[in-house]
Backbone as a chain_set.jsonl record, in Angstrom:
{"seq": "XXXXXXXXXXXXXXXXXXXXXXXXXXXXXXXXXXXXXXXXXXXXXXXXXXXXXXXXXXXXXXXXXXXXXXXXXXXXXXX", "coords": {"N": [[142.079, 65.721, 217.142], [144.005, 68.27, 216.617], [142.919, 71.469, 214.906], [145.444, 73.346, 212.196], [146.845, 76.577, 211.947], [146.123, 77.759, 209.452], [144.082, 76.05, 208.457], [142.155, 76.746, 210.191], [141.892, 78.897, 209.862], [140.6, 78.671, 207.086], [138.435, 76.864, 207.502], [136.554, 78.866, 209.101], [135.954, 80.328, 207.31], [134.407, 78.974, 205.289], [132.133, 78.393, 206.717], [131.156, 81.191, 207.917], [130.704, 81.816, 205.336], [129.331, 80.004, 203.915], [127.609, 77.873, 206.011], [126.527, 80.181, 207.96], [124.394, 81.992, 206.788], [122.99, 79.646, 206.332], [122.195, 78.384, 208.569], [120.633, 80.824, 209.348], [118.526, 80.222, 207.569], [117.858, 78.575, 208.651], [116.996, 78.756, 211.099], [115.015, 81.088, 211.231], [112.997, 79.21, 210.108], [112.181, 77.819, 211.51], [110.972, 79.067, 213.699], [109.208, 79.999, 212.522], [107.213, 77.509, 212.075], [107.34, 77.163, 214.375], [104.83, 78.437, 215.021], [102.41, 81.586, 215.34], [104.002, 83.624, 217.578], [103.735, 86.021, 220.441], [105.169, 88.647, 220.32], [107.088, 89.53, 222.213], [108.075, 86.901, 222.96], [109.156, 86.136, 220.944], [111.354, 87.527, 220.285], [113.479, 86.566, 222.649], [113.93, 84.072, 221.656], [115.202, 84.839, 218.987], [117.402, 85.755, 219.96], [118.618, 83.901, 221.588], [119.103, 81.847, 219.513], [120.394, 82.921, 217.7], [123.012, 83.334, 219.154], [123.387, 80.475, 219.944], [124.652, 79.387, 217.584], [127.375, 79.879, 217.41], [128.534, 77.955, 219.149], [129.269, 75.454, 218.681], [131.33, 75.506, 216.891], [133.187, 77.644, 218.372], [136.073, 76.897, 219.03], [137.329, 77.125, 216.289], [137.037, 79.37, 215.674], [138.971, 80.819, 217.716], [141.731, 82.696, 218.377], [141.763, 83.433, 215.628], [142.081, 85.634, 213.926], [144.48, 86.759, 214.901], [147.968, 87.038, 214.529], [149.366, 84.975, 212.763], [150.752, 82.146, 214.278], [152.5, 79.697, 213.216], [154.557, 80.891, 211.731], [156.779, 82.006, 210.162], [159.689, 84.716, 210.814], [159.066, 88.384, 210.874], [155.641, 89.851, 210.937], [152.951, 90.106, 208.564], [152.314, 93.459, 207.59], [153.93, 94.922, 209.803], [155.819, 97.167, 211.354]], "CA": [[143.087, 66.253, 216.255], [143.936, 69.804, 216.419], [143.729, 71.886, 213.167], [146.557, 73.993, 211.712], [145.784, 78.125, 211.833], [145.37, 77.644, 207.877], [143.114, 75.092, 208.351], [140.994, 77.042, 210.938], [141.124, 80.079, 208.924], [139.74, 78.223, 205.872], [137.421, 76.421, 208.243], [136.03, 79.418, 209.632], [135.591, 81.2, 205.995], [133.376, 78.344, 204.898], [131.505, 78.289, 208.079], [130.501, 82.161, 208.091], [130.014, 81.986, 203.791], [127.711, 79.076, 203.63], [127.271, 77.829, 207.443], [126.282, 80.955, 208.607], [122.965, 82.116, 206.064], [121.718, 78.588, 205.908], [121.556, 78.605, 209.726], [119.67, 81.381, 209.668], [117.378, 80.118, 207.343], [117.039, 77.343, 209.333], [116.018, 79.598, 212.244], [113.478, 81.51, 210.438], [111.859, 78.63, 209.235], [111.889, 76.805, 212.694], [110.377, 79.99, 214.59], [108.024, 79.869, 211.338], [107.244, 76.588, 211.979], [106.122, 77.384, 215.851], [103.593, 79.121, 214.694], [102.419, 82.887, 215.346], [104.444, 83.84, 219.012], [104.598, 87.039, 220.38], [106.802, 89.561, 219.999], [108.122, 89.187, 223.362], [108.769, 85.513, 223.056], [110.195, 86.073, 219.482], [113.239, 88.278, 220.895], [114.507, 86.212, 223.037], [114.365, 83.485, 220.662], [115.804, 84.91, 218.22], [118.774, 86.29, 220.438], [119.025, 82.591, 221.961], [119.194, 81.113, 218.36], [121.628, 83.948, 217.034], [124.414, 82.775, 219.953], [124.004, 79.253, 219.521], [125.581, 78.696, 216.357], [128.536, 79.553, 217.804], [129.11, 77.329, 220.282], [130.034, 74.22, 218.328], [132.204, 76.221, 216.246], [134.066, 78.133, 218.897], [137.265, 76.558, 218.772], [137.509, 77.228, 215.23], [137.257, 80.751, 215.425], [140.078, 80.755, 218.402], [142.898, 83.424, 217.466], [142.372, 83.196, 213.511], [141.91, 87.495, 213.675], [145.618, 86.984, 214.891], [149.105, 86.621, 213.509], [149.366, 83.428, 211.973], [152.343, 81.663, 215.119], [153.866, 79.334, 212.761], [154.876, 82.043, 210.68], [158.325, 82.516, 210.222], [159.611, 86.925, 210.543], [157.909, 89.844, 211.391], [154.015, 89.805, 210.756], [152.745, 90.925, 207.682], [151.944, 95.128, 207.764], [154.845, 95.209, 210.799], [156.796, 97.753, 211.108]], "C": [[142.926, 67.769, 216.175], [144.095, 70.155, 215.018], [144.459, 72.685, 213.325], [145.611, 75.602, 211.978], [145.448, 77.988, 210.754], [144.39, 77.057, 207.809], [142.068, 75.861, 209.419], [140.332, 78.128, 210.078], [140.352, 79.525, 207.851], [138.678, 77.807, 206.234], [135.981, 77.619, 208.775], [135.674, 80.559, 208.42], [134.21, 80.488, 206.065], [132.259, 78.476, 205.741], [130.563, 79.53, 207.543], [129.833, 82.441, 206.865], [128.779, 81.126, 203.767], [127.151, 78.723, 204.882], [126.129, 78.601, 208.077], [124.218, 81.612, 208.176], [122.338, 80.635, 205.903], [121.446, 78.08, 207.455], [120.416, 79.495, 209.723], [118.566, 81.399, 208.337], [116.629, 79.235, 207.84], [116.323, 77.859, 210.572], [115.054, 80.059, 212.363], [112.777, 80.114, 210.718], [111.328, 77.604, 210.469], [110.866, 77.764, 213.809], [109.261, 80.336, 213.066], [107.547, 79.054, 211.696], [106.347, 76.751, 213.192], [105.012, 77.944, 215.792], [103.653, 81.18, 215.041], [102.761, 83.235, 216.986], [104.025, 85.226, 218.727], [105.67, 87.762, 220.325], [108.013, 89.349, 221.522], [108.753, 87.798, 223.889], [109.619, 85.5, 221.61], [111.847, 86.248, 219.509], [113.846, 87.466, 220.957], [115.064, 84.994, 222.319], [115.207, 83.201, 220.07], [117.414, 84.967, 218.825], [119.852, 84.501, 220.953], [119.796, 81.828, 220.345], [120.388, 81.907, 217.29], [122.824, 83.636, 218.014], [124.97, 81.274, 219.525], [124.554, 78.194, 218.845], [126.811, 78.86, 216.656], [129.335, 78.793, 218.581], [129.485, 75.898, 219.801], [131.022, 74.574, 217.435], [133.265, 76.847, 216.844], [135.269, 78.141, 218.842], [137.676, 76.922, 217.587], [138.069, 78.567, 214.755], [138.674, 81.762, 216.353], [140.938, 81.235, 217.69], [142.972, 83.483, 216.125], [142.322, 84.732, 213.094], [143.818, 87.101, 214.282], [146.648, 86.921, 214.219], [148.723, 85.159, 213.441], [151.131, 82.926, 213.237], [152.921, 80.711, 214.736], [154.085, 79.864, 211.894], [156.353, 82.528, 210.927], [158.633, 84.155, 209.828], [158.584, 87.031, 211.047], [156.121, 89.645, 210.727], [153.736, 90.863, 209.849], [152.23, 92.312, 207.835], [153.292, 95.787, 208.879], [155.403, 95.894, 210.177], [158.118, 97.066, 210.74]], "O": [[141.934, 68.366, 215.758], [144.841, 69.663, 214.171], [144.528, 73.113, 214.477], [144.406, 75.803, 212.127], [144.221, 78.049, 210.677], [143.574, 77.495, 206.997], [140.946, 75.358, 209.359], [139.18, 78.349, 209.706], [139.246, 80.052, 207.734], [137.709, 78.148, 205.557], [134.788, 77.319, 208.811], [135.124, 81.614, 208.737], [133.19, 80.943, 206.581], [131.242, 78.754, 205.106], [129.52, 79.31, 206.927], [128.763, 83.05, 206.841], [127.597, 81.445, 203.641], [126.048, 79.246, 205.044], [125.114, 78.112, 208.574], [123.23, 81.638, 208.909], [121.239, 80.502, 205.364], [120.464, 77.352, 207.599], [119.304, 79.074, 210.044], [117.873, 82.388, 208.099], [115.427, 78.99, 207.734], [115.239, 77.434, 210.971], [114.203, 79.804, 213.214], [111.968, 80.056, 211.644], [110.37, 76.833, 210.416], [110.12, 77.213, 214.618], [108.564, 81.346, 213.17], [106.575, 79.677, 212.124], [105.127, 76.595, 213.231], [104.209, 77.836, 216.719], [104.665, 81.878, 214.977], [101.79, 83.129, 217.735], [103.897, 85.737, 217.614], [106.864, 87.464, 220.292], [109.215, 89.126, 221.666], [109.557, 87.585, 224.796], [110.63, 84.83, 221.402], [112.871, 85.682, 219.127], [114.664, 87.129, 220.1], [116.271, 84.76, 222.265], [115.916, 82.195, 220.08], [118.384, 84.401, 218.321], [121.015, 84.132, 220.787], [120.942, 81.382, 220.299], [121.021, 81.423, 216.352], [123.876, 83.746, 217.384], [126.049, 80.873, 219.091], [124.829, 77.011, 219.046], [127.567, 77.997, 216.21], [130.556, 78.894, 218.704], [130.042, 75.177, 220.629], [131.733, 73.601, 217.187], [134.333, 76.824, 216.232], [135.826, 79.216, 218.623], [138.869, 77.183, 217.737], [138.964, 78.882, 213.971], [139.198, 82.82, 216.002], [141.223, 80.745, 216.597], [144.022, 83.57, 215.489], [142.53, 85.013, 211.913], [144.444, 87.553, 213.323], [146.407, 86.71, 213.031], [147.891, 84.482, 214.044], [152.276, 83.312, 213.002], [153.888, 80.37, 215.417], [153.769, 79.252, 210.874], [156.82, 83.289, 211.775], [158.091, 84.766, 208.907], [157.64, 86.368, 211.476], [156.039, 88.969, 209.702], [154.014, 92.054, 209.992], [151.257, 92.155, 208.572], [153.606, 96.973, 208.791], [155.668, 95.8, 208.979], [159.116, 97.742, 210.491]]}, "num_chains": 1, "name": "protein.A"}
């Protein structure tokens, strides 16, 4: 089932408000958890673990910075 743009945009609020900081406390606490790495295994880690929240989300975030296309008229700010 596809969602609506309203429904992605709202989707993709919640996501980045609560979603987003309780991922990354879950990250912390999982690279806590491994114990004491180095720094040069930490990075990439982290960089790995900072992408891959997006990737089950992706779709979600799909055009919602755009106009809204079932939007009847000109696009809000338009000339």
């Amino acid at each position: 089932m596809a969602l609506s743009y309203k429904a992605r945009r709202r989707w993709s609020l919640v996501i980045l408000l609560i979603g987003l900081p309780a991922y990354i406390v879950l990250a912390v606490s999982l690279v806590n958890w491994l114990g004491e790495l180095p720094r040069w295994v930490q990075l990439p880690l982290y960089v790995v673990l900072g992408f891959a929240w997006i990737l089950p989300f992706k779709f979600v975030f799909l055009g919602v910075g755009k106009a809204d296309p079932d939007a009847d008229g000109p696009p809000p700010g338009g000339n």
